[in-house]
C-alpha positions in Angstrom: 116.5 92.3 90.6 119.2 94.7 92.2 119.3 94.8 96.3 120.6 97.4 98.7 122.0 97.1 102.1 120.9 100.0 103.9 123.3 99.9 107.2 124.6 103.8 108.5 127.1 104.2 111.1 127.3 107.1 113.3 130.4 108.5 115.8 128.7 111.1 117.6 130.2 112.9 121.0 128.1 113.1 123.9 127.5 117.1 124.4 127.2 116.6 128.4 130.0 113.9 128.8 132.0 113.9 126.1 131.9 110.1 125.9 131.8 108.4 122.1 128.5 106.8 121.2 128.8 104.5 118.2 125.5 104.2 116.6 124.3 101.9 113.8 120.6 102.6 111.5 119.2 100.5 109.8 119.6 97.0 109.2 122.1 94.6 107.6 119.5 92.5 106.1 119.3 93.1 102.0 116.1 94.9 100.8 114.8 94.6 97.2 113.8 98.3 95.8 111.6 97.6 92.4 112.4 99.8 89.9 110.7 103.2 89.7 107.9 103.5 86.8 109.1 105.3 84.0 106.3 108.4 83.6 105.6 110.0 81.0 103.7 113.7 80.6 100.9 112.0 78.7 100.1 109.7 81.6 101.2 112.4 84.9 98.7 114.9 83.0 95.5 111.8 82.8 95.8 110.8 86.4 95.9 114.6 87.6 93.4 115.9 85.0 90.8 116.0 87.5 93.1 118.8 89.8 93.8 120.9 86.9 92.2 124.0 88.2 94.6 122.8 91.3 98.2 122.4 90.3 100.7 123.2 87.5 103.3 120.7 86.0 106.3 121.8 84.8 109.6 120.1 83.3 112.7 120.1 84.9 116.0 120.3 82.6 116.9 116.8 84.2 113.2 115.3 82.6 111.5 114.9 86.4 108.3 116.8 86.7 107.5 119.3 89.3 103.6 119.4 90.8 103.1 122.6 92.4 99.7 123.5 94.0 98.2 127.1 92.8 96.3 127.4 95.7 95.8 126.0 99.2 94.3 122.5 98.3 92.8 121.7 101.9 93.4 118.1 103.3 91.4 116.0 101.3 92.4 117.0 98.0 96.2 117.2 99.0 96.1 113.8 100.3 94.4 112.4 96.8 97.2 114.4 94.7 99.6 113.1 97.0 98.8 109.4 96.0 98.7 110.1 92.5 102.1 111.2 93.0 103.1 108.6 95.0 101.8 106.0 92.8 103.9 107.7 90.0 107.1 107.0 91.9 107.3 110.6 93.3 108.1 112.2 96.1 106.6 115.6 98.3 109.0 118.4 98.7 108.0 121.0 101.8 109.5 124.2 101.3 107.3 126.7 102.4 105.7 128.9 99.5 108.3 126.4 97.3 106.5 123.3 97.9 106.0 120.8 95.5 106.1 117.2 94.2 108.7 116.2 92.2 108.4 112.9 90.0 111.6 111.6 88.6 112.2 111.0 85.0 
């Protein structure tokens, strides 16, 4: 299994002072990141079936799928879509009129 150290370290100028602040996020400990689940448009198109008056699924040239909603879905049925997605190993993108879940080849 493949680990990641996720450390960032930031030199940022204090806009009042002008002093240096040095700051570090995230730890130094390793985390282990399973692997994402391959999905195919068989088994994205089954688990969404029930919203398909709700959303449209297109391809992207890079293979990930885009989710876009065709209407406003309301809470409820956004936050079940959004689990599918999740579940799927995708991700919500919020871009206005633009927004939409991507799932990655």
């Amino acid at each position: 299994m493949t680990s990641y150290r996720t450390r960032v370290l930031l030199d940022v100028e204090c806009p009042l002072c002008k002093g240096r602040i040095q700051l570090t996020l995230g730890g130094a400990e390793e985390q282990e990141h399973p692997p994402q689940p391959q999905v195919n448009r068989e088994q994205l198109a089954e688990q969404l079936s029930k919203y398909a008056n709700d959303i449209t699924v297109s391809r992207q040239p890079d293979g990930a799928k885009v989710v876009k909603p065709t209407h406003f879905l309301g809470d409820q049925r956004f936050k079940e879509i959004s689990a599918i997605i999740k579940q799927l190993g995708g991700t919500y993108k919020s871009a206005g009129k633009d927004s939409c879940w991507v799932v990655p080849a």
